[in-house]
C-alpha positions as CSV (number, residue, x, y, z in Angstrom):
1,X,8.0,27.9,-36.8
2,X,6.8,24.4,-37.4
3,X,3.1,25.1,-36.7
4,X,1.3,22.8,-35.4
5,X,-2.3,24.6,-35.3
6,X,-3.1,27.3,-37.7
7,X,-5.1,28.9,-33.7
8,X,-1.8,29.7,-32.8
9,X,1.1,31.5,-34.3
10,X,3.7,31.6,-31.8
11,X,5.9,29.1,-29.8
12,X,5.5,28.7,-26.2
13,X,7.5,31.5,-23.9
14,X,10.8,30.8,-22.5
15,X,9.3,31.1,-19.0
16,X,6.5,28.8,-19.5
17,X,8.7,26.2,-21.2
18,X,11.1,26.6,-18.2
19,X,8.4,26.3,-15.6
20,X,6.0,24.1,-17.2
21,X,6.1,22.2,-20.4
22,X,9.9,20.8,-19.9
23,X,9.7,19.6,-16.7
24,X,6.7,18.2,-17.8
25,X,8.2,16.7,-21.0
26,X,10.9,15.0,-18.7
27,X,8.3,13.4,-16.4
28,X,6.9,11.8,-18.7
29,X,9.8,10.7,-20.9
30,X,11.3,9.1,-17.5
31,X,7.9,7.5,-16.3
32,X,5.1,7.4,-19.2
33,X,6.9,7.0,-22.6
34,X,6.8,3.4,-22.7
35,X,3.3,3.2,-22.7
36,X,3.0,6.3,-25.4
37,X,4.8,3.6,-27.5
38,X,2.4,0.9,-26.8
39,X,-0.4,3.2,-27.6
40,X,0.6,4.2,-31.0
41,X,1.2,0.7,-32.0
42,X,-1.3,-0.6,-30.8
43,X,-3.6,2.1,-32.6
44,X,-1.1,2.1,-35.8
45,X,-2.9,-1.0,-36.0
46,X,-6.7,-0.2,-36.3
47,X,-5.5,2.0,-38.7
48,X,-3.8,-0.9,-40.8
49,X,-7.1,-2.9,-40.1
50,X,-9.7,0.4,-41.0
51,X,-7.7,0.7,-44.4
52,X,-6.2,4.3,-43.3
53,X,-2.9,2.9,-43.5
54,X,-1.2,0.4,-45.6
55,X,0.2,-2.4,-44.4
56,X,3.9,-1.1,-45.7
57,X,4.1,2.2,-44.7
58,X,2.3,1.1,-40.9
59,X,5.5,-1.3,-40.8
60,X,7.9,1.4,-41.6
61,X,5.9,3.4,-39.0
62,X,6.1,1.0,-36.1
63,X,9.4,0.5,-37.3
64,X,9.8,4.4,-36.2
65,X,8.1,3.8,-33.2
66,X,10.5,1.1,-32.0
67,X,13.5,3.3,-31.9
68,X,12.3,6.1,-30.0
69,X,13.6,6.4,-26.8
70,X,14.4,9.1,-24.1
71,X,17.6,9.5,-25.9
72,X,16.0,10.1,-29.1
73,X,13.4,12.4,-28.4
74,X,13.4,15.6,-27.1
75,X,11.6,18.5,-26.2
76,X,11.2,21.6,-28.8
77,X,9.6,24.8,-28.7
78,X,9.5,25.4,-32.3
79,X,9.3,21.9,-33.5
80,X,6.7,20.4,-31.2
81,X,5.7,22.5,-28.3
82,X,8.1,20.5,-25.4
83,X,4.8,18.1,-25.4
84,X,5.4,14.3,-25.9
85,X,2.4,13.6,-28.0
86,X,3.5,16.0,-30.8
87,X,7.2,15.0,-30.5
88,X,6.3,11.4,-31.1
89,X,4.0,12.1,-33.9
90,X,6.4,15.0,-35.4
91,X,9.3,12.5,-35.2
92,X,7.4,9.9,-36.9
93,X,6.3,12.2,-39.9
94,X,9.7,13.6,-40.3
95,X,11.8,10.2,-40.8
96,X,9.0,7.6,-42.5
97,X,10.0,7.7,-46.6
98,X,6.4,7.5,-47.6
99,X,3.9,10.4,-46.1
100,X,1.2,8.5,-44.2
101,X,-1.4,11.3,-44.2
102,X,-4.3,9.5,-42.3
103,X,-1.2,9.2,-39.4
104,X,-3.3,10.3,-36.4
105,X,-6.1,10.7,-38.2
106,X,-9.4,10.7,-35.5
107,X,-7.4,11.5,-33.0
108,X,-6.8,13.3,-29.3
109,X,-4.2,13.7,-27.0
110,X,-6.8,13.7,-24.3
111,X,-7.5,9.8,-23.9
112,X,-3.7,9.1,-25.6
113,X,-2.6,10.7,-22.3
114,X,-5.1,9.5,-20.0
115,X,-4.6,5.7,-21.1
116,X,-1.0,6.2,-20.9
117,X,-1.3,7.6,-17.1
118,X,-3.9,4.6,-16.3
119,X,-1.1,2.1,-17.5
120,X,2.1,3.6,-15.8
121,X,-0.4,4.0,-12.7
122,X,-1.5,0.2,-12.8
123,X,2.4,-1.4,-13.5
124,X,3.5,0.7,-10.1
125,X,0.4,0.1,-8.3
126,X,1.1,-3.9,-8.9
127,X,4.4,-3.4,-7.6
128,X,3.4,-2.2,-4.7
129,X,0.6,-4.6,-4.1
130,X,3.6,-7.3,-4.9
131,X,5.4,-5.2,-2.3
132,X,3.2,-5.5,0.4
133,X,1.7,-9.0,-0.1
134,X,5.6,-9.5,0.3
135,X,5.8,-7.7,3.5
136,X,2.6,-10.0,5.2
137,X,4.8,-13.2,4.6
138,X,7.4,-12.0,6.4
139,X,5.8,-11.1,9.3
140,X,3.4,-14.0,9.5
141,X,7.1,-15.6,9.6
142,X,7.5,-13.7,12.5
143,X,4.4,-13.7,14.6
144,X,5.2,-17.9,14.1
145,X,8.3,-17.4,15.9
146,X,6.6,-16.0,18.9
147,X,3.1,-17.2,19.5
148,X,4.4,-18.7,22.4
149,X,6.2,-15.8,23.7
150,X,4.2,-13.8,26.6
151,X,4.6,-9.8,26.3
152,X,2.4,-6.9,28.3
153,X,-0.9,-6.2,26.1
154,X,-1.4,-2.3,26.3
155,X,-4.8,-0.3,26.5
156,X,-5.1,3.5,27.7
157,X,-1.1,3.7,27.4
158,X,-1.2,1.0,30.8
159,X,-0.3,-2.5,30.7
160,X,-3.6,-4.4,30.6
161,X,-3.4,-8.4,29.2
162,X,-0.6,-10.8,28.7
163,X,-0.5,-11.4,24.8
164,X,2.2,-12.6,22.0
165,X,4.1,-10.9,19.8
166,X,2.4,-13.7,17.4
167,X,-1.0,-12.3,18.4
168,X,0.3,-8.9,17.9
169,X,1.7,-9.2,14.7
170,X,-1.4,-11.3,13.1
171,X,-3.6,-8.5,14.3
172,X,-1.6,-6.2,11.9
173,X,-1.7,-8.8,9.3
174,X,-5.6,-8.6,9.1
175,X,-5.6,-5.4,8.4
176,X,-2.9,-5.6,5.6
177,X,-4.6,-8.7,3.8
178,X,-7.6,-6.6,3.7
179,X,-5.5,-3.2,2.4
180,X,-3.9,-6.6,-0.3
181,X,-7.7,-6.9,-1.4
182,X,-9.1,-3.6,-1.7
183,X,-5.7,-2.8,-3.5
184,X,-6.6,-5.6,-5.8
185,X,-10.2,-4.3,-6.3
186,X,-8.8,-0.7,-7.1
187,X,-6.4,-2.2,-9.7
188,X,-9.9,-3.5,-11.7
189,X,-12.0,-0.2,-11.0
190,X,-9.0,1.1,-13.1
191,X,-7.9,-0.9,-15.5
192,X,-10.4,0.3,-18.2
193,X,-9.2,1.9,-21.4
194,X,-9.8,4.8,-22.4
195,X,-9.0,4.8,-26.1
196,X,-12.0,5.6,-28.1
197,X,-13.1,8.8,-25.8
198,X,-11.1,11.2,-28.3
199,X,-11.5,14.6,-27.1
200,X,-14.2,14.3,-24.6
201,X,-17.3,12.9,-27.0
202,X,-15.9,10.0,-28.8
203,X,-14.9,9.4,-32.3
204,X,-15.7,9.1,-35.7
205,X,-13.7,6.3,-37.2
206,X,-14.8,2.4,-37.0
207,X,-11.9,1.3,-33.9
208,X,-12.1,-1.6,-32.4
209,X,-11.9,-0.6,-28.7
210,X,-12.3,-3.7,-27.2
211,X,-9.2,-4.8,-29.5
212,X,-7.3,-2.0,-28.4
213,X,-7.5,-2.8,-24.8
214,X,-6.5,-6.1,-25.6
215,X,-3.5,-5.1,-27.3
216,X,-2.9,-3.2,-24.1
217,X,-3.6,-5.7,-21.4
218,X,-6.9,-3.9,-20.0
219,X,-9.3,-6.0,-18.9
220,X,-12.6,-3.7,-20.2
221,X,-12.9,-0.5,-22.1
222,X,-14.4,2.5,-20.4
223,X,-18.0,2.7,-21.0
224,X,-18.3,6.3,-21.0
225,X,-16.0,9.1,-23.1
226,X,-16.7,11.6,-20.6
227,X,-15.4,9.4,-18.3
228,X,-12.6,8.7,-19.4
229,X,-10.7,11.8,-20.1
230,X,-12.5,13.7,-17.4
231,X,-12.2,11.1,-14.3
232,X,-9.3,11.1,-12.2
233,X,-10.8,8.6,-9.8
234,X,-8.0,6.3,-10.1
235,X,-6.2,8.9,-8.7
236,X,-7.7,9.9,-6.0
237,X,-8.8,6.1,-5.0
238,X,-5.1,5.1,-5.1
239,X,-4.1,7.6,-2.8
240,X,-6.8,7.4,-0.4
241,X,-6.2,3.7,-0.2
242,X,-2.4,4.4,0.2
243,X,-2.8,7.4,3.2
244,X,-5.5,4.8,4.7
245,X,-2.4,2.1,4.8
246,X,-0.1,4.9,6.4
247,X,-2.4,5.1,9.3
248,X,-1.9,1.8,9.7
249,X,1.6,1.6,9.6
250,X,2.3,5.0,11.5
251,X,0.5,3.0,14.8
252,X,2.3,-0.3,14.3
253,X,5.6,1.3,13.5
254,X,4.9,3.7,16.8
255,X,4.3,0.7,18.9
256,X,7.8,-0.4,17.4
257,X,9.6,3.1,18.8
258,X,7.6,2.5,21.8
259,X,8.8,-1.3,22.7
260,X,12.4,0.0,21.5
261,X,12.8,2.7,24.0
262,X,14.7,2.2,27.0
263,X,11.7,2.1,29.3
264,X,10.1,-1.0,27.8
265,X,13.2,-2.3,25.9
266,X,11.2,-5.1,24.2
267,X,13.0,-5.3,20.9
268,X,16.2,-4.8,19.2
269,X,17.6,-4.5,15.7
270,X,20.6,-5.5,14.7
271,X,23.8,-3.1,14.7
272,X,23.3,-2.6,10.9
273,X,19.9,-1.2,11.3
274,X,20.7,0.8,14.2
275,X,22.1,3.9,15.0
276,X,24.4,5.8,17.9
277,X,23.9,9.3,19.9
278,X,27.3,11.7,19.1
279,X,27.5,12.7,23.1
280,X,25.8,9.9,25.0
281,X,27.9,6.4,23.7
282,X,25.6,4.4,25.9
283,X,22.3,5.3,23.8
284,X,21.6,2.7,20.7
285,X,19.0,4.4,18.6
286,X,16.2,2.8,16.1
287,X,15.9,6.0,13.3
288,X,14.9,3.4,11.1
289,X,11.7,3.4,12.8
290,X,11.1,7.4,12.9
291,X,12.3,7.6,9.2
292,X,8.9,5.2,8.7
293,X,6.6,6.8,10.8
294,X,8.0,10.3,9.2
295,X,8.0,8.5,5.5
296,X,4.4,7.2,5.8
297,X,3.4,10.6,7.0
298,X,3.9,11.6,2.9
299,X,1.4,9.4,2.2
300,X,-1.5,11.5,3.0
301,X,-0.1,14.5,2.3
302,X,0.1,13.3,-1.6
303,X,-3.4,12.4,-1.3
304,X,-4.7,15.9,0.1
305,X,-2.9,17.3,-2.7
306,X,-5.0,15.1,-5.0
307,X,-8.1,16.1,-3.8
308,X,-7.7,19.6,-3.4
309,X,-5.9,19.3,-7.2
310,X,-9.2,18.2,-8.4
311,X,-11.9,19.9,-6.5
312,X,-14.0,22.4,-7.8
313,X,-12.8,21.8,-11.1
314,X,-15.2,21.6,-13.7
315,X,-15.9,17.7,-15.0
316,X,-13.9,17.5,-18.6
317,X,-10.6,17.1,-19.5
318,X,-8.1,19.6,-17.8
319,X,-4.4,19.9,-17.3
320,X,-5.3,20.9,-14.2
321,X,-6.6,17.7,-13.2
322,X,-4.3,15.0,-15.4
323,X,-1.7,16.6,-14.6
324,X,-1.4,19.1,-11.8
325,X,-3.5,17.4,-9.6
326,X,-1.0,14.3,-10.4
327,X,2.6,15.8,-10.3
328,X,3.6,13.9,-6.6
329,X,1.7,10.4,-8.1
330,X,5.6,9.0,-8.7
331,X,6.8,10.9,-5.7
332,X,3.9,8.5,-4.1
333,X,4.6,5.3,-5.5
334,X,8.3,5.5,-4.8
335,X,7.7,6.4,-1.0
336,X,5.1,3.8,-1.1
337,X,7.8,1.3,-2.7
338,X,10.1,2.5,-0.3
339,X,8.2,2.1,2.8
340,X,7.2,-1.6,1.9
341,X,10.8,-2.4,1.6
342,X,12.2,-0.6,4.9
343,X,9.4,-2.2,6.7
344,X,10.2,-5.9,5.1
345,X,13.9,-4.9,6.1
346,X,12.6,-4.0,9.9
347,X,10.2,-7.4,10.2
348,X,13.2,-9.7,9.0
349,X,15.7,-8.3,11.3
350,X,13.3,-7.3,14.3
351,X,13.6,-9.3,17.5
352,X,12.1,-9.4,20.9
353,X,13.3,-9.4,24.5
354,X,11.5,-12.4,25.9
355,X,13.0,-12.3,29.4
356,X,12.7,-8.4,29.5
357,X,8.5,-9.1,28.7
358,X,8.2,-12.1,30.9
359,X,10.0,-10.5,33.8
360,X,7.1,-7.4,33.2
361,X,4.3,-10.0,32.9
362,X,5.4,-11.6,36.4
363,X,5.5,-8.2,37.8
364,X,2.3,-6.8,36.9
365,X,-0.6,-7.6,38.1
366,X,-2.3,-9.5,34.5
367,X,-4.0,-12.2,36.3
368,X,-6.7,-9.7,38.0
369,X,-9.4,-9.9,35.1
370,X,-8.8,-14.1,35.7
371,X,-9.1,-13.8,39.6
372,X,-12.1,-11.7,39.3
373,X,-14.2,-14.5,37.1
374,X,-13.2,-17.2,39.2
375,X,-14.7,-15.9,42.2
376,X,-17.8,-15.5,40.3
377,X,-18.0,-18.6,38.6
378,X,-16.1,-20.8,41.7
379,X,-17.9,-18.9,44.4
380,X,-20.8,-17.1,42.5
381,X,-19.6,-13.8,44.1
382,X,-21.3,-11.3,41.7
383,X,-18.8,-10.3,39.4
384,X,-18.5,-6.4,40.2
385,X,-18.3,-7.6,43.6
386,X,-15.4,-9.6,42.7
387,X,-14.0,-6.7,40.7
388,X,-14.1,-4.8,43.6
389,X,-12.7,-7.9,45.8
390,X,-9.7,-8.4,43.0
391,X,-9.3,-4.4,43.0
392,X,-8.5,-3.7,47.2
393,X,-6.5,-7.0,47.0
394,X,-4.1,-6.0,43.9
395,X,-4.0,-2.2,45.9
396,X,-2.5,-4.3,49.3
397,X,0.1,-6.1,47.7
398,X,1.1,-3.5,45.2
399,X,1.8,-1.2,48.5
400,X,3.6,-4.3,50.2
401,X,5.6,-5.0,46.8
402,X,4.8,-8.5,46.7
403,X,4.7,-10.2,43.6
404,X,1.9,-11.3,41.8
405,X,2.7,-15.2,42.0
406,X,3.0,-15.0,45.4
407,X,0.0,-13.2,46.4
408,X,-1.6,-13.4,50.2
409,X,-3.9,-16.1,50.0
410,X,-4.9,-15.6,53.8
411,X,-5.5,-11.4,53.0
412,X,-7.6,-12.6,49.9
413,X,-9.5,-14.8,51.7
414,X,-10.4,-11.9,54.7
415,X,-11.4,-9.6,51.7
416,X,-13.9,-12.1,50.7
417,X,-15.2,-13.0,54.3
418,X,-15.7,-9.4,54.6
419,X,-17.6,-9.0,51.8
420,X,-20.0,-11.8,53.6
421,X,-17.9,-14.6,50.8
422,X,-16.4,-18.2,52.0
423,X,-13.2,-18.8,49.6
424,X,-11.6,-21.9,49.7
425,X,-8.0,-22.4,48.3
426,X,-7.0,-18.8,47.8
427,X,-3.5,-19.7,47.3
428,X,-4.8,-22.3,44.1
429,X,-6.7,-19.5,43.0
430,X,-3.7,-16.7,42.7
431,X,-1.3,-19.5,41.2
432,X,-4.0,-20.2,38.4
433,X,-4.6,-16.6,37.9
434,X,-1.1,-15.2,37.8
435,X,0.9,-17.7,36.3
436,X,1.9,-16.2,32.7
437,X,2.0,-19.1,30.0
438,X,-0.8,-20.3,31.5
439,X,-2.6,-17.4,30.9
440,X,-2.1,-17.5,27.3
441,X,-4.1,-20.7,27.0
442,X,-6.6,-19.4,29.2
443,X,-8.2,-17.1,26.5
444,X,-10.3,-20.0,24.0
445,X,-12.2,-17.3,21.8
446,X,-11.7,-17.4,18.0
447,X,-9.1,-14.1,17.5
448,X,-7.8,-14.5,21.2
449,X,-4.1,-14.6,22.1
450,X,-4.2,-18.4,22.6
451,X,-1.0,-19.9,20.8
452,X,-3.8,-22.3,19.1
453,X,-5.9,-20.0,18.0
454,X,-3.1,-17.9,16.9
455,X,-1.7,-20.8,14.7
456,X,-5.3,-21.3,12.9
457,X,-5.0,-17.3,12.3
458,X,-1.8,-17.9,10.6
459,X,-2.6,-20.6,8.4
460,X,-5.7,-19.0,7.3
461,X,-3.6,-15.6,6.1
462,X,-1.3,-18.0,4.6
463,X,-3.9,-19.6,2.2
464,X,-5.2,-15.6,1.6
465,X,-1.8,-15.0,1.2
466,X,-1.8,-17.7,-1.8
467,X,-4.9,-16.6,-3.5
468,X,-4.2,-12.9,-3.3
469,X,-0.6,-13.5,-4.8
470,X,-2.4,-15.9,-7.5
471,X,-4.6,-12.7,-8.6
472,X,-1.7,-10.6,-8.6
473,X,-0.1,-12.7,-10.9
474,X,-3.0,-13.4,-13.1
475,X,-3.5,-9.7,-13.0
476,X,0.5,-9.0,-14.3
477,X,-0.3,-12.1,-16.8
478,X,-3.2,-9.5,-18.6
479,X,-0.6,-7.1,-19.2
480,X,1.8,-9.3,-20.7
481,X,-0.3,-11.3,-22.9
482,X,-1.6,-7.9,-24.5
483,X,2.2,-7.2,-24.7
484,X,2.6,-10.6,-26.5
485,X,-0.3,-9.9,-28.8
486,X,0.6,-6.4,-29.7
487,X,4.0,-7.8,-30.8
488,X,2.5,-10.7,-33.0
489,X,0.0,-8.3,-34.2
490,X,3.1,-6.1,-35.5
491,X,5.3,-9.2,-37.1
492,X,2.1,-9.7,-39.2
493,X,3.2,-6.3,-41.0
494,X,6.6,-7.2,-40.6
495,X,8.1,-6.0,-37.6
């Protein structure tokens, strides 16, 4: 055996390489080796700089590092445990002509693998921010479409106000623009590195840290060595953020099942997006939409597993927490990932009945709320009064099936006289209150379904859309400039 601590004398079992450390060892080839590179150069040059290593032999090292890939480097029992950290270091030692004997020298495979986690979970957490900031300019191109576009408003599962599918849709953006920005934030809580915490107390050696997160586009180091190979707070703040943004989406995407059904028939997809029933040819079904609600579901359920990964465990470093609690945190980036891009898919192809909601806006019974303030503030009938005025006269003509525009101007009238009110020009009154574009303009509040105040929504989220996309790019711009400096860094010894 190639031992790789005089503590232990014997490989790992067959069943706990089977179980454990292999599929481990594939994880992270697949997901976190690129960044293990990164780290070793990056600290392969504080060495150089600290004197450990000369500048000849850290050239043929990086030169080394360069050429491992997941084709290159695999997991052994004997040789290296079936753990990345030794196979990189092992594969190093074993090629390089010159021994470099102050190779890892100072160091731990506690922050090396926290850093590397931090920087896989910071690339995919940018794509999904670029994901969804992606996903609010589509539907803002949507809700522009219809602000115009009278639909039934829903409160208590009962048709309530006349809105927009533009109002809708804005409403839903306001919540993701503020998921866009406390994504952003989360992306700075975590982009701290880690390098320099060692085992759990820091280190001995002179490192730069500061240079080291440069070299790895962090924006900070963390301040704290505890911290940073204990903490898996990125971890459980990503998630929570991302099962907070399934709520979300589970109650928009079940208002989309809801419009699509054949009882509202509000919407439609196209063909491509849709699907068919075996036995009933005249059904078109939407699974697109119950594949979301069911997709987003897995959101939360990667987060509970994070939290109940981590809990109770004590506060140091622990494979328990790194990387048990953390097995589903691809599994939860790619469903993210996925969701963003079904739903973009949905939003660009989604379209809306307008004669099937304006038909249910004439039919219904919207203006009532209308009716009931202009009695009180044309007639200064006190407004429960009116409510209740409004109320027996919507009961009459709902019995008599007489529609809304129409009305009874001569029975609204006798329900005010009874009440001890004079109305004049009942009939003006029921065509102001139930006629249905009008009613859109009616409603003058900032946030309200007005087709004006809708359009000053919308070019307000576009100009948050702007900045939030300019962070996220300055953000992405970090990274690569460390990328850029890392490789300069390594030409100077002549790579």
């Amino acid at each position: 055996m190639n031992n790789l601590s005089g503590r232990i004398d014997e490989a790992p079992s067959f069943i706990l390489n089977e179980e454990i450390l292999e599929p481990q060892f594939k994880y992270e080839i697949e997901n976190l080796l690129p960044s293990y590179i990164k780290i070793e150069q990056a600290m392969l040059l504080e060495y150089i700089r600290m004197g450990y290593i000369s500048k000849a032999s850290g050239s043929e090292i990086a030169s080394k590092l360069q050429s491992i890939n997941k084709k290159t480097i695999h997991a052994d029992l004997e040789g290296n445990f079936s753990d990345i950290a030794f196979a990189i270091e092992k594969q190093v030692e074993r090629t390089i002509s010159i021994p470099a004997p102050s190779w890892h020298v100072d160091r731990s495979r506690n922050d090396f693998q926290a850093c590397a986690q931090i920087m896989f979970a910071r690339d995919q957490w940018l794509e999904s921010i670029e994901g969804l900031i992606c996903l609010i300019r589509s539907s803002t191109k949507l809700a522009k479409k219809y602000i115009h576009t009278p639909m039934p408003g829903f409160t208590h599962y009962q048709s309530a106000q006349i809105i927009t599918p533009g109002f809708y849709i804005s409403a839903i953006n306001s919540e993701l623009l503020q998921i866009v920005k406390r994504w952003l934030d989360a992306y700075d809580e975590i982009n701290k590195c880690p390098l320099g915490a060692g085992g759990m107390a820091g280190v001995e050696l002179n490192w730069n840290q500061s240079e080291l997160a440069k070299l790895l586009g962090f924006s900070a180091i963390s301040n704290n060595a505890l911290c940073s190979i204990a903490s898996r707070g990125w971890a459980l703040n990503i998630s929570a953020e991302l099962s907070t943004f399934s709520v979300l989406i589970s109650r928009f995407v079940t208002d989309l099942i809801s419009w699509g059904s054949s009882e509202y028939n509000f919407i439609d997809l196209p063909d491509n997006l849709s699907g068919i029933s075996s036995a009933m040819p005249q059904k078109k079904n939407f699974p697109i939409l119950e594949r979301l609600r069911g997709r987003s579901a897995h959101l939360s359920t990667y987060y509970v597993g994070i939290v109940l990964g981590q809990r109770n465990t004590p506060y140091t470093n622990l494979v328990e927490t790194s990387k048990e609690a953390g097995s589903n945190i691809f599994p939860m980036f790619k469903t993210v990932k996925s969701l963003i891009r079904l739903l973009i898919t949905v939003v660009e192809k989604l379209s809306f009945n307008e004669d099937r909601m304006f038909s249910i806006c004439q039919r219904d019974f919207f203006g009532g709320f209308t009716l009931s303030n202009l009695l009180t503030v044309e007639f200064s009938i006190p407004f429960r009064k009116a409510q209740v005025i409004v109320g027996n006269y919507i009961k009459v003509l709902s019995k008599k099936g007489i529609d809304p525009i129409i009305g009874d101007a001569q029975l609204l009238t006798s329900l005010c006289e009874k009440e001890g009110f004079v109305v004049m020009g009942s009939q003006d009154l029921i065509n102001l209150s139930f006629d249905v574009k009008e009613s859109l303009f009616r409603k003058s509040s900032i946030g309200s379904t007005n087709p004006i105040r809708i359009m000053e929504l919308l070019k307000t989220q576009d100009t948050e859309i702007k900045f939030y996309k300019e962070q996220l790019s300055n953000k992405k711009n970090q990274i690569l400039r460390g990328d850029l400096l890392r490789k300069e860094a390594l030409k100077g010894i002549g790579i």
